[in-house]
C-alpha positions, 0 to 999 in steps of 0.5 A: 512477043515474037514481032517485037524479038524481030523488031528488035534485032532489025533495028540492031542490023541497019542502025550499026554505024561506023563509030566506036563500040561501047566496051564495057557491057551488061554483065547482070541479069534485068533483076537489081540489088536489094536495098543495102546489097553490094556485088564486086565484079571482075571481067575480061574482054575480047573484041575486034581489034581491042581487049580490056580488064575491069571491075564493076561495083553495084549497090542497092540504093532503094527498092527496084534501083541500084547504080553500078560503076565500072573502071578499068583498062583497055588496050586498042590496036589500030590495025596499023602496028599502034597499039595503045593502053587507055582508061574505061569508065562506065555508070549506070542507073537502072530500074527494074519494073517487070518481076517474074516472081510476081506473075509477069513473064520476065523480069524487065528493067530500064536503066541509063548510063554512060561511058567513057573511053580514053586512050592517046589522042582518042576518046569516046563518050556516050550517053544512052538508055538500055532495056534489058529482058531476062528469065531465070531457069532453076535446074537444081536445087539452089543452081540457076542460069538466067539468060538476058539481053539488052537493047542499047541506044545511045548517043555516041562522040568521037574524038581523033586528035592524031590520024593512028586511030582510024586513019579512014576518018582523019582523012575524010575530015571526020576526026571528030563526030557525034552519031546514034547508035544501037547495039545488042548484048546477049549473056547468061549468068550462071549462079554457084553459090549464093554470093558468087556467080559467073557471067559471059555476054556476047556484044554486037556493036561496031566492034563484036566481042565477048565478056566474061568474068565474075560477080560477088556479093559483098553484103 
């Protein structure tokens, strides 16, 4: 456990490249929805040089998978007095296949997923696969905390159609790019209530940044 910990955060520190991040993050634990349940979320995030508001709808489609969709806004500043609102859309397919509750030693699950990023003159979609690890402690009563992590590898296309996003590329000719990328999230999920929880993740990407926000099952 400890080589493949090591392993991991090596990976996220010499495979970071100069694309854009993914800003909408893990925001659950590895465990996924029962079949029928539906969780609402509301997030907001803070990073480098952008900040977003969004929501997040989760259901549980079949036993050990549920989907999840996110949408929302986020404003960009470029560093150079151009700041611009856009639009973010994620989605995601995970599974889960390691459970702590059946005598394995963490609750792991795999999903894939996408995201898109739209703001004026600039856009970024990305399409790629995460694993994510976590481990529930119960410390009183019904209350819980469950750290999690999550490895992200994804392939990343950047688009610039005017030089106020990153005048860097536009003036190397690197407007418009396709790369790999790696990135790591590492949150906690602290539940209140049976339906309500709080959620708060640290991303490490391109471009740091903190997400925090609530989780609300429906039904």
């Amino acid at each position: 456990m400890n080589r493949i910990f090591w392993i991991t955060i090596v990976m996220v520190l010499f495979s970071i490249s100069s694309g854009s991040a993914q800003f909408l993050g893990q925001l659950s634990a590895a465990p996924t929805l029962d079949r029928g349940d539906a969780l609402l979320g509301a997030y907001l995030g803070v990073y480098d040089n952008a900040f977003s508001l969004f929501g997040q709808f989760r259901y549980g489609v079949v036993t050990y998978v549920d989907l999840g969709l996110k949408l929302g806004m986020i404003n960009y500043d470029s560093g150079l007095g151009n700041s611009r609102t856009g639009l973010t859309l994620g989605g995601d397919v995970k599974y889960w296949f390691m459970e702590k509750r059946s005598g394995d030693p963490l609750d792991i699950s795999f999903s894939v997923g996408t995201e898109y990023l739209s703001i004026s003159d600039f856009n970024v979609i990305s399409l790629g696969g995460n694993v994510i690890a976590s481990y529930p402690i119960d410390y009183y009563e019904t209350k819980r905390v469950t750290p999690y992590g999550r490895l992200n590898v994804r392939w990343q296309r950047t688009s610039l159609d005017k030089p106020w996003a990153d005048p860097e590329k536009w003036n190397s000719g690197n407007a418009h790019s396709s790369d790999m990328n790696v990135a790591l999230a590492l949150g906690a999920e602290l539940k209140l209530t049976e339906t309500l929880n709080l959620v708060g993740e640290l991303e490490i990407d391109d471009n740091v940044g903190f997400v925090a926000g609530v989780n609300y099952s429906i039904f």
